[in-house]
N, C-alpha and C positions, 0 to 999 in steps of 0.2 A: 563556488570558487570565483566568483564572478567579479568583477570590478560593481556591478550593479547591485548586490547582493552586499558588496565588502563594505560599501559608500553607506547602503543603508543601515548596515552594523556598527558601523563608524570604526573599524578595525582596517584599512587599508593599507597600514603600516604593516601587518602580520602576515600578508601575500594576496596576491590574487592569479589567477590564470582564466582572463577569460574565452569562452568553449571557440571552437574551431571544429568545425568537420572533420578536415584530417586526422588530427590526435582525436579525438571522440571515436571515429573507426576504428583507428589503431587499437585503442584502448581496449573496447569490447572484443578487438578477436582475438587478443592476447590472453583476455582471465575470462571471457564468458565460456567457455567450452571445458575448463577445468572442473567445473562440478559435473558435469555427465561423467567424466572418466574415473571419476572418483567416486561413486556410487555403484559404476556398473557391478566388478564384483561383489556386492553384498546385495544382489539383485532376488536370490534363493533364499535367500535367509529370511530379507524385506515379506516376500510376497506367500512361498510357499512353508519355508517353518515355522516364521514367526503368525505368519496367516493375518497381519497387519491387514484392519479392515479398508483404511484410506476413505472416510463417505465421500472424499467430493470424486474419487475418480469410480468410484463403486456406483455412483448416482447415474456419472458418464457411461459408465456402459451399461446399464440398465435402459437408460435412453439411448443408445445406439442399439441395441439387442431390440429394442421396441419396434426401432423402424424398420425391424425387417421380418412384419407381421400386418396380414392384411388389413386391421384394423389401425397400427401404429403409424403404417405409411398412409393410411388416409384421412389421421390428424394433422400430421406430419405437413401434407398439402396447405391444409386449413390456415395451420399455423405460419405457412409460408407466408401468404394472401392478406394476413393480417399484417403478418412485420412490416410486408411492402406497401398497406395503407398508410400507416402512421409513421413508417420512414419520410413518404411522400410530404405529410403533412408536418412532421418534425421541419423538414428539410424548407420547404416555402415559409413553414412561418420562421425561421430564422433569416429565410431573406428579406422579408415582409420587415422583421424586426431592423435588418441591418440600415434600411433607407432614413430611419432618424436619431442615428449615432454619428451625426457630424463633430461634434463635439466629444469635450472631457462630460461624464455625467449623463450623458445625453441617453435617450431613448426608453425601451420600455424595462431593460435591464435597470435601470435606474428608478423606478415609480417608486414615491415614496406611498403605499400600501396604509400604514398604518399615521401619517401626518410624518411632518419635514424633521420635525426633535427625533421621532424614534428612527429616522432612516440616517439622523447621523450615528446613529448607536447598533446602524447595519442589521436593524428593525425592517425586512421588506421583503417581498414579493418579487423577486425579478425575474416571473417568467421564464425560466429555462429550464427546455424541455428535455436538458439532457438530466437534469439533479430531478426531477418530478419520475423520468424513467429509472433513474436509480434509487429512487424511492418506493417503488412499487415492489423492485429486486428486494432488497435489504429488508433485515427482519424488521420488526416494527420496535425493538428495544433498542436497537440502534440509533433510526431514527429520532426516537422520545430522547435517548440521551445526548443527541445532538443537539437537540431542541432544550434540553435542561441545562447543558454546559455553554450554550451561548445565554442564555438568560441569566444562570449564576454571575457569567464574566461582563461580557455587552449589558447584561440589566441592571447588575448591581456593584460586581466589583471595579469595575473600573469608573465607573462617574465617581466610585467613594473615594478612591486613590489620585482620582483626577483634582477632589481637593486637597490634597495633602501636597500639591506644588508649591513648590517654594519651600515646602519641609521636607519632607522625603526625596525631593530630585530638585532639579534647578529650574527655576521657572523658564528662563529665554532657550532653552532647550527647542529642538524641533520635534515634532509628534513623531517621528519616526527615530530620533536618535537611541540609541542604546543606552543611553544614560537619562532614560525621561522612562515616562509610562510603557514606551517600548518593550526596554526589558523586562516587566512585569510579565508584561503577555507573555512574552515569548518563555522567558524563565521558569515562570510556572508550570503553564503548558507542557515545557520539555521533564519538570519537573514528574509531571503525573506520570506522561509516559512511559518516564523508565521508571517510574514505581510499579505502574500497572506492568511492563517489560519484565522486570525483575520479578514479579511474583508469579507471574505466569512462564516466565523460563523457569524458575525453580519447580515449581507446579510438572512440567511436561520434562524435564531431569528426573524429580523424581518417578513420575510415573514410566521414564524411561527404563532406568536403570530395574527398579522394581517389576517392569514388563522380562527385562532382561535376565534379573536373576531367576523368573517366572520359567523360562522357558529354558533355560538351562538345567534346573531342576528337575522337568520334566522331559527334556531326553536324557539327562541321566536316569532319572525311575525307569524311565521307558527300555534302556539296554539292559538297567541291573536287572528285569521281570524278566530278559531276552536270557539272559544269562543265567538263571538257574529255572531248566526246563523242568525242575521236580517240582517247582511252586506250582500250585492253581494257577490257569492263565486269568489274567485283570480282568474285568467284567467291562463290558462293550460300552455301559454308561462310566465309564471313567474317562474324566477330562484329559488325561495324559493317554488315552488310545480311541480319540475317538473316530468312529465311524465316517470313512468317507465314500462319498455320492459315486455314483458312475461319471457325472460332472465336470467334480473335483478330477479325477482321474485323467480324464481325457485333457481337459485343462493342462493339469501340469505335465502330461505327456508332449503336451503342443508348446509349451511353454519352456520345457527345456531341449526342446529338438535343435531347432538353431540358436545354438549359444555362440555366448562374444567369450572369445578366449582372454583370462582373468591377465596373462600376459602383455596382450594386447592394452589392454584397462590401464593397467599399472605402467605401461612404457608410455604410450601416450601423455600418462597425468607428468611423468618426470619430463619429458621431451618437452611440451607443452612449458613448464614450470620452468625449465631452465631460459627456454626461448623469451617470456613472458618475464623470468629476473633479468635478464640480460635488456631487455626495453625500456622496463616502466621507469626506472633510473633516470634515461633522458625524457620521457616525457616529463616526468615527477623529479627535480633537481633533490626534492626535499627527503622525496623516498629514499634510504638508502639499499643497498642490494641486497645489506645483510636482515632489514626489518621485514623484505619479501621472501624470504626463505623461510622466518620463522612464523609467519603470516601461512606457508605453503606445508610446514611440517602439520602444523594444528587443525588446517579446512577440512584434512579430510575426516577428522574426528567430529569436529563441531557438525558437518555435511552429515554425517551419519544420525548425529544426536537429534540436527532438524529434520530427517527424512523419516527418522523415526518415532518421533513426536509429532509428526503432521500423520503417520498413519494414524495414529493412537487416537488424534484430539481433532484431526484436521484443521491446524493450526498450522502458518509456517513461522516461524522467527527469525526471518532474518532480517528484518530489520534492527531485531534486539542483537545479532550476534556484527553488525556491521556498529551498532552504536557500540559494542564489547571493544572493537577493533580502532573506534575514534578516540575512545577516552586510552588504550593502551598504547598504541601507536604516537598519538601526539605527545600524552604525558614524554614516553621514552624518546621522543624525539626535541621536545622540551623548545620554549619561545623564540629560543635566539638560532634555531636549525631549521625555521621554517613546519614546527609541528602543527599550525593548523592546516595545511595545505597537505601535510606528508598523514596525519589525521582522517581527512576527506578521503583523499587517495585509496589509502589502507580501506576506508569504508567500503568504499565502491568494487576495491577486490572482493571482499569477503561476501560481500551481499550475492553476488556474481556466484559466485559458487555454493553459497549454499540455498541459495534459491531454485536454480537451476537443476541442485542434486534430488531435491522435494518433488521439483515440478517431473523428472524424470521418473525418480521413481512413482508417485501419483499416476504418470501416464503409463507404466509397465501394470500397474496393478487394473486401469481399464483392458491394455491390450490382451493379461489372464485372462479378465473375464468376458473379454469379447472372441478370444482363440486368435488375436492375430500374431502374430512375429516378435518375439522379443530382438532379433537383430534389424526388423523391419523400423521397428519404432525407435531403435536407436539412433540408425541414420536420418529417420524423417527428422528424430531432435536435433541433430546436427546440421541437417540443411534450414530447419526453419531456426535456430540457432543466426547462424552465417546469415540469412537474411534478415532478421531482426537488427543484426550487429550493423546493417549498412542503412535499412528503414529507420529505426526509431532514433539516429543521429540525423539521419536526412530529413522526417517530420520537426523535431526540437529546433534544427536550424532555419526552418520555415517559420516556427511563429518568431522564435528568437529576433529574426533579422527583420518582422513583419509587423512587429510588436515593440517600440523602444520603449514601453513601461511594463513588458514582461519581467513578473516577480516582484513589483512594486506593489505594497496592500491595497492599495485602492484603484487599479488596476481589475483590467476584464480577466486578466490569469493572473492572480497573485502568487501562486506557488507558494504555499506557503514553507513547507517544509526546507526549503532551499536555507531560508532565513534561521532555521530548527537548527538543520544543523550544523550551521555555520559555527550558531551561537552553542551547540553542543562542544565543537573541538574547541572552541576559544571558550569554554570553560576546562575541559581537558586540559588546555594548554595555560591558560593561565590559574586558574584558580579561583576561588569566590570571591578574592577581594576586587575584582572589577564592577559588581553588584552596587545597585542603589540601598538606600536605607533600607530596611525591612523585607528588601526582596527575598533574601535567604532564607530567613524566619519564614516567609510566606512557601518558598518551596519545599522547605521540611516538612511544612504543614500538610501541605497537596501530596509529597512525595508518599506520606503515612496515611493520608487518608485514601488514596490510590488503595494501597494496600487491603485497606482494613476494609474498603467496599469490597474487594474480590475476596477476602476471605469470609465476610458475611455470606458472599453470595454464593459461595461450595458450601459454605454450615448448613444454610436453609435447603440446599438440594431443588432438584429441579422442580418440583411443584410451585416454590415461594420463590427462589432464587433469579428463576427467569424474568421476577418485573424487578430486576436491581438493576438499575444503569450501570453501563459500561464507563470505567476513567478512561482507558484511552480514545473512544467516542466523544467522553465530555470534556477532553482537552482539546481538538481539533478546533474546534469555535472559538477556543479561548484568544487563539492569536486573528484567525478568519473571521469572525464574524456569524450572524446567528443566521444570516442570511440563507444560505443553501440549506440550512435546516430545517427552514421554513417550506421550501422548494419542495422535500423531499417529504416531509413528513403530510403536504400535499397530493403527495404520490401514495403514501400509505394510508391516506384517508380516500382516495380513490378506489384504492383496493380492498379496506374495509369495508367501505359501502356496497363493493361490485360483490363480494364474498356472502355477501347478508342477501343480496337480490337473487344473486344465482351463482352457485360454488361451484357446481362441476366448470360453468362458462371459464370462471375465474382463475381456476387451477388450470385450465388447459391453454388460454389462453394470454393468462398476466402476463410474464415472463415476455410475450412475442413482443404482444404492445408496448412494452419496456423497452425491450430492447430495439425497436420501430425509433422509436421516440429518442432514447442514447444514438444511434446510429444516425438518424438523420443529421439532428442538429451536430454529430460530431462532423460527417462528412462538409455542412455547408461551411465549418470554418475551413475547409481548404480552396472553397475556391474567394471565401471573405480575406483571404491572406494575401494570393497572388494579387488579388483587386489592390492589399493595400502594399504590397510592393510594387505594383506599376503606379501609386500615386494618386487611384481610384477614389475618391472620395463620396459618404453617402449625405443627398443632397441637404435633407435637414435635420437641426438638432431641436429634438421633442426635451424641453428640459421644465424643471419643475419650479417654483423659485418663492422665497418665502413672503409673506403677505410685504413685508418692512420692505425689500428690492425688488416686488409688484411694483409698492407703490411709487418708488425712486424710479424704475422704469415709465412709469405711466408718466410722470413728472417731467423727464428729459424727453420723452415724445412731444408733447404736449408743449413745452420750449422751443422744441428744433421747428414745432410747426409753424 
């Protein structure tokens, strides 16, 4: 929504609001706490009927249930010891690295790795130890398809389309305008997204509803057997009675002891909902009060459909139900009402909630299986809720104010997605005729080939399917650059090799040095921020420079002497 983001769109006519502390607080305690309330009653269905396996929060308490076994807590140690090596060492070498970033370009973020052509093509190496830690995290087809979506785009399509200036777009254009090679990147990009978005939301609908009719079926079999006691009882291997553990038992015993009264659930979400239309209005001129109601009738359906597709696939969507909410919201709010901005808005609600519903329920499905409190964990979400709502505006306004080329591509934070979806609701709201020549043709293209790679990759099944790149991995690069791909798939060959030398080391320990390595370098950009809001500058810039301004260099020295 930014003026900085708008300018780079070249849409500044169509609104801006740029962030403020105050309203950014406001915002999040008005619509972030709506998807907890709105989950909680379908909490029994979630965990205990439907028996939704949820892996990432099933993972979570198996690694908590770990550490409290005398073997588990005394990896558990190990793995402390390491994280806090390699935080150490993340952490100085980003201070190391900050002393020759005096300048734009400057320092070891900057090394052109592969010669000076391919680092303008964001061909490079740059050192950072937080995308190398996230690379060791993430699976390794992610990685590869990072590293293939910036090579399709940065390698090939854009130098090709970069001659087509003066045909396809206007040559005196800026490299950043919306109407030059810009919107390529970006268009496409967004393009794949919601191709891959849309195939994988329909993908986890159907599996929903088909989960759904699954289990409805089988507690109706389940009563009709109950109700005629003259039939043979079902045989103990039937999927519709099967056998539970002393476990399970005790579990759901513990589990439904302290319940959240479904009254309470449901007054909340209205109380909440009424407070939250009655605000966003003045925050959001554009919003009107009646698009937040109908935004508030539908989340808690859409809440249900992600929280039940993230147990199913551990997938969440809400990014694709917050894009559902850009292109509906803006269209109905239409160019001349301020629909890109009532657009964004609309997104940021919806995302709010049905993230938060997933993430909730995902945390109830660990606290099952670790026996703690299903009202315990509701309030913990609530307070670490509320504290999120005041931190992660208070961090964002730190690099924001710290940073005046934050969100700009060439840039130490380019943000990219800011720029995504800008240009998402100003397609929403306008329509494709703001497109350059052949951009459209090109994003139909990507949009279907999106597709047609994820439907390859469920044909072939998990044996073949797993070496098919991911579209929405191989769009990220398209707009960023191949760079961080580079970074991480760095990390992935760390850990390939560490895997081949010694696997148990490597499975027990990856993850810590990962996260060592993320952790450090993220902590030094806070105190690299306050340094560059007192004005702090680092003393030299390490820059690199091509033989042709070597030698123009070398030339004017050699004058002045």
């Amino acid at each position: 929504m930014s003026h900085r983001i708008a300018d780079q769109s070249g849409d500044v006519a169509r609104g801006v609001k740029d962030p403020s502390l105050g309203w950014m607080i406001a915002f999040l305690f008005v619509v972030s706490f709506l998807g907890l309330f709105s989950v909680v009653p379908l909490r029994k269905i979630m965990i205990i009927d439907f028996k939704l396996p949820y892996p990432s929060g099933t993972a979570t308490a198996h690694l908590i249930n770990s550490f409290h076994t005398p073997q588990g807590a005394k990896l558990a140690k190990k793995q402390v010891r390491v994280l806090g090596k390699f935080f150490s060492f993340s952490f100085f070498w980003g201070f190391f690295q900050w002393f020759f970033t005096a300048g734009e370009n400057c320092g070891f973020n900057s090394f052109p790795t592969f010669g000076l052509r391919a680092y303008q093509y964001k061909f490079y190496f740059d050192f950072s130890a937080t995308y190398v830690g996230v690379g060791m995290i993430c699976p390794y087809i992610i990685n590869i398809s990072l590293l293939l979506g910036g090579i399709l785009s940065w390698g090939l399509m854009w130098p090709l389309i970069e001659t087509r200036k003066g045909d396809w777009f206007p040559s005196n254009v800026d490299s950043s305008s919306m109407n030059g090679l810009q919107a390529y990147k970006v268009f496409i990009a967004v393009a794949t997204i919601l191709g891959d978005g849309l195939y994988n939301f329909c993908k986890v609908l159907i599996r929903t509803f088909s989960g759904l009719i699954s289990q409805i079926r089988g507690k109706a079999g389940s009563r009709s057997s109950l109700a005629h006691k003259e039939d043979p009882p079902a045989s103990p291997a039937s999927p519709l009675t099967p056998r539970i553990s002393y476990d399970d038992q005790r579990r759901t015993r513990f589990f439904l002891k302290d319940q959240i009264p479904s009254w309470f659930a449901v007054g909340g979400y209205v109380v909440i909902s009424a407070v939250s239309t009655a605000i966003l209005p003045h925050m959001f001129s554009q919003l009107r009060w009646y698009y937040i109601i109908v935004i508030y009738i539908f989340a808690p359906i859409l809440a249900f459909c992600n929280a039940y597709g993230a147990g199913l696939t551990d997938w969440s969507l809400a990014s694709t139900y917050g894009k559902l909410a850009i292109f509906t919201i803006g269209a109905w709010a239409g160019s001349d009402h301020g629909g890109l901005l009532a657009g964004l808005a609309a997104c940021g609600v919806m995302m709010n909630i049905v993230s938060t519903a997933s993430d909730l329920t995902q945390d109830f499905k660990t606290g099952y299986l670790t026996l703690s409190s299903p009202r315990a964990m509701f309030v913990s979400q609530v307070i670490g809720t509320a504290m999120g709502c005041l931190v992660s505006p208070c961090v964002f306004w730190l690099f924001y104010k710290a940073f005046d080329d934050l969100g700009l591509p060439n840039s130490e934070y380019p943000a990219p997605f800011a720029t995504v979806y800008r240009s998402m609701a100003k397609l929403g709201v306008e329509g494709v005729s703001s497109l350059p020549r052949d951009c459209l043709m090109l994003c139909y293209v990507f949009f279907g080939v999106a597709i047609l790679i994820n439907l390859i990759k469920d044909c072939l099944g998990n044996r073949w399917g797993r070496f098919v790149p991911l579209p929405m991995a191989m769009a990220i690069p398209f707009f960023l650059g191949p760079y961080f791909a580079i970074d991480m798939c760095v990390g992935s060959f760390i850990l390939f090799v560490w895997e081949r030398l010694d696997a148990p080391k490597a499975e027990a320990f990856a993850t810590a040095v990962a996260s060592g390595l993320i952790c450090g370098d993220g902590i030094w950009t806070l105190p690299s921020s306050v340094l560059a809001i007192a004005g702090v500058k680092p003393p030299i810039c390490m820059k690199f420079l091509s033989a042709a301004t070597n030698h123009r260099v070398d030339k004017f020295l050699q004058g002045s002497s």
